[in-house]
C-alpha positions as CSV (number, residue, x, y, z in Angstrom):
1,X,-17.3,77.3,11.1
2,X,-19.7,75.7,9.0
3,X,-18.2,74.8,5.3
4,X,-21.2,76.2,2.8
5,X,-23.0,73.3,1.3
6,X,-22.1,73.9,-2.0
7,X,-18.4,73.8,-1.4
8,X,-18.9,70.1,-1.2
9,X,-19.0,69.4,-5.2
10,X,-17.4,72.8,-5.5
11,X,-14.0,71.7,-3.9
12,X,-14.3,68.0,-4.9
13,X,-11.5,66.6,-6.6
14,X,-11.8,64.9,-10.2
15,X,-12.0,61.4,-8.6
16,X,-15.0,62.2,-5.8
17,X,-16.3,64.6,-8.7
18,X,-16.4,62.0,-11.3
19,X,-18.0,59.2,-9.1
20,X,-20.6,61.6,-7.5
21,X,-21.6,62.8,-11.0
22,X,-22.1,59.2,-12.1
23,X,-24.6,58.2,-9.3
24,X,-26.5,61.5,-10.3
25,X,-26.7,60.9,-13.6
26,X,-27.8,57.4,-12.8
27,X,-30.2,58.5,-10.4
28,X,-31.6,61.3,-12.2
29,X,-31.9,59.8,-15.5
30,X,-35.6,59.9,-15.7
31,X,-36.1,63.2,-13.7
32,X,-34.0,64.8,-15.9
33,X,-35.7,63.5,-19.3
34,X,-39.1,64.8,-17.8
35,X,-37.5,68.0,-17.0
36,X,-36.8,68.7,-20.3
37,X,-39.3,67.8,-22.0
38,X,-41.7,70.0,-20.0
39,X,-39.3,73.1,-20.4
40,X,-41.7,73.3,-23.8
41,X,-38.4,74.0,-26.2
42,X,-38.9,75.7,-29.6
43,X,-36.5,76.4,-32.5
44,X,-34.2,79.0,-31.7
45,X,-34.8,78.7,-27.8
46,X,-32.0,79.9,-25.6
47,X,-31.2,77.4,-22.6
48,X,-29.5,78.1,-19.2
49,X,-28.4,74.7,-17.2
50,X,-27.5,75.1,-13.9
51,X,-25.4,73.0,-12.2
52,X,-25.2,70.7,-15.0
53,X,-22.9,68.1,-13.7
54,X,-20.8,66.2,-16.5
55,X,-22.9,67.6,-19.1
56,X,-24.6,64.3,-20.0
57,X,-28.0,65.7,-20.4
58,X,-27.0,68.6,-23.5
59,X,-27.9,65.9,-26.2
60,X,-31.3,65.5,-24.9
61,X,-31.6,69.2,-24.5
62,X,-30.6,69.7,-28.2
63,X,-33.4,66.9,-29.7
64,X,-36.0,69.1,-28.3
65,X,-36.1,71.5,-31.3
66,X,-33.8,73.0,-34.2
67,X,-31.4,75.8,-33.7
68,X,-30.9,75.6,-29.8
69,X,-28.4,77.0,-27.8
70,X,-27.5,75.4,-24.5
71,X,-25.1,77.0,-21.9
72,X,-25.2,75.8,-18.6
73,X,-23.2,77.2,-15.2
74,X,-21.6,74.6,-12.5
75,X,-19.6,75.9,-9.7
76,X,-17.3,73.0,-10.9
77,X,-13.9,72.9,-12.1
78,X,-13.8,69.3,-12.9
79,X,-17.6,69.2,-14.4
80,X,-16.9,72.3,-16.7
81,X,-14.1,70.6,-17.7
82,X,-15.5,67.0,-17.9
83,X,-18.8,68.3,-19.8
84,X,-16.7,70.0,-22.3
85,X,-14.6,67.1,-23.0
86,X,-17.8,64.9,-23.3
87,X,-19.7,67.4,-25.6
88,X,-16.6,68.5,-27.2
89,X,-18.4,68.7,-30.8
90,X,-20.9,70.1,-30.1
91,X,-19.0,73.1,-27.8
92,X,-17.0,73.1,-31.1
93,X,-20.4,73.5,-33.2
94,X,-21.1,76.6,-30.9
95,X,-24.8,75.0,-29.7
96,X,-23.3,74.5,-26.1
97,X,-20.5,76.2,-24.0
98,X,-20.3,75.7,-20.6
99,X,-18.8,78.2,-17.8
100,X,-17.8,77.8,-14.5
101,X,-20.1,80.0,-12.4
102,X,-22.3,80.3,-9.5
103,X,-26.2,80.7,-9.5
104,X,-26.2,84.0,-7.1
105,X,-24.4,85.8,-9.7
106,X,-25.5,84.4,-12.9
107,X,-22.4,85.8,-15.4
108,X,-25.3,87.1,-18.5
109,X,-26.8,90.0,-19.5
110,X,-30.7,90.3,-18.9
111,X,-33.2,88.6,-21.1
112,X,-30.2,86.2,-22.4
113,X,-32.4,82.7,-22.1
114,X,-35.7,82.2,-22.9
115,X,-36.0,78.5,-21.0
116,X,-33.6,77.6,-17.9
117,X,-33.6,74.3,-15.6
118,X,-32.0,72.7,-12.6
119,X,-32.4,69.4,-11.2
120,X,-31.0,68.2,-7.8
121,X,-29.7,72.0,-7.5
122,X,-31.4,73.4,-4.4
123,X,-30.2,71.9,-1.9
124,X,-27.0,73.6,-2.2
125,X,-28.2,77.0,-2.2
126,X,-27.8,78.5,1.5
127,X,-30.4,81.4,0.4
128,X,-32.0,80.3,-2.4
129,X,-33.8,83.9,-2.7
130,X,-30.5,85.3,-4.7
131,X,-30.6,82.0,-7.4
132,X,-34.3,83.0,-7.6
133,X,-33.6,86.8,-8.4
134,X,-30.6,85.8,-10.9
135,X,-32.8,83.5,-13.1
136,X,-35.1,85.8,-13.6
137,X,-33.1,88.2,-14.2
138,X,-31.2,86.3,-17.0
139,X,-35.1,85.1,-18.7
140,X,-36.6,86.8,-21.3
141,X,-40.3,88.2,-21.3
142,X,-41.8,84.5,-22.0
143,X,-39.2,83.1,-20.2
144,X,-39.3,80.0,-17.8
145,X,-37.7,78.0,-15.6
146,X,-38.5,74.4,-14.2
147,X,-36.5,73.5,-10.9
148,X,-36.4,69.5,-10.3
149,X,-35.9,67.4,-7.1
150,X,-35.5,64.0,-6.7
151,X,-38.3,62.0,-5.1
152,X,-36.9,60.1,-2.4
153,X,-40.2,58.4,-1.1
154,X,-41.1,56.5,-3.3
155,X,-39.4,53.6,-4.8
């Protein structure tokens, strides 16, 4: 039996969790920054993150305009948790929460985001077709959502 990609980071301990979160946030640093600035933010936009990791990218997410509202969905124990613990005033300021959740069965009503993201996330979907459906579910009418993948050719 073949163990689902996703289970990978899923079932990871704090320790593998909190190492492999590290190198991505390393790696991804600029990929990320790009990622959100092209998500277009304006005041009041609502902001889905999946797979968010340790949360460090919510600050940048939150200079982008006033009044935004960040929530972002990792499949996680140990990220929710770390992310929380990291952006503890601002989950206490109620512009981000963070929830432990999977992207085929995004846990919000429709029309709840107007701008969602992702980076490095696709690779861990089996069948990314129900992720797709999800998201777009979960947008609103000008909704949109930029997917990122790191570029591994070229240096």
């Amino acid at each position: 039996m073949q163990v689902p990609r996703a289970c990978i980071l899923a079932c990871a301990g704090r320790v593998v969790g909190m190492t492999v979160s590290e190198y991505l946030n390393e790696n991804n640093r600029q990929g990320n920054s790009r990622t959100v600035k092209l998500l277009g933010l304006q005041p009041g936009d609502r902001v889905l993150e999946i797979g968010f990791g340790n949360g460090r990218t919510v600050a940048d997410v939150l200079s982008q305009a006033a009044n935004i509202r960040y929530t972002g969905i990792d499949i996680s124990q140990t990220m929710v948790g770390e992310a929380a613990r990291f952006n503890a005033t601002l989950v206490a300021e109620g512009s981000a929460g963070f929830r432990l959740a999977s992207a085929d069965h995004l846990p919000f009503s429709a029309a709840a985001f107007e701008r969602a993201f992702s980076t490095g996330v696709i690779y861990f979907w089996d069948t990314p077709a129900r992720p797709f459906a999800e998201v777009r579910r979960v947008l609103s009418g000008r909704g949109m959502m930029i997917m990122s993948c790191r570029d591994n050719l070229t240096p």
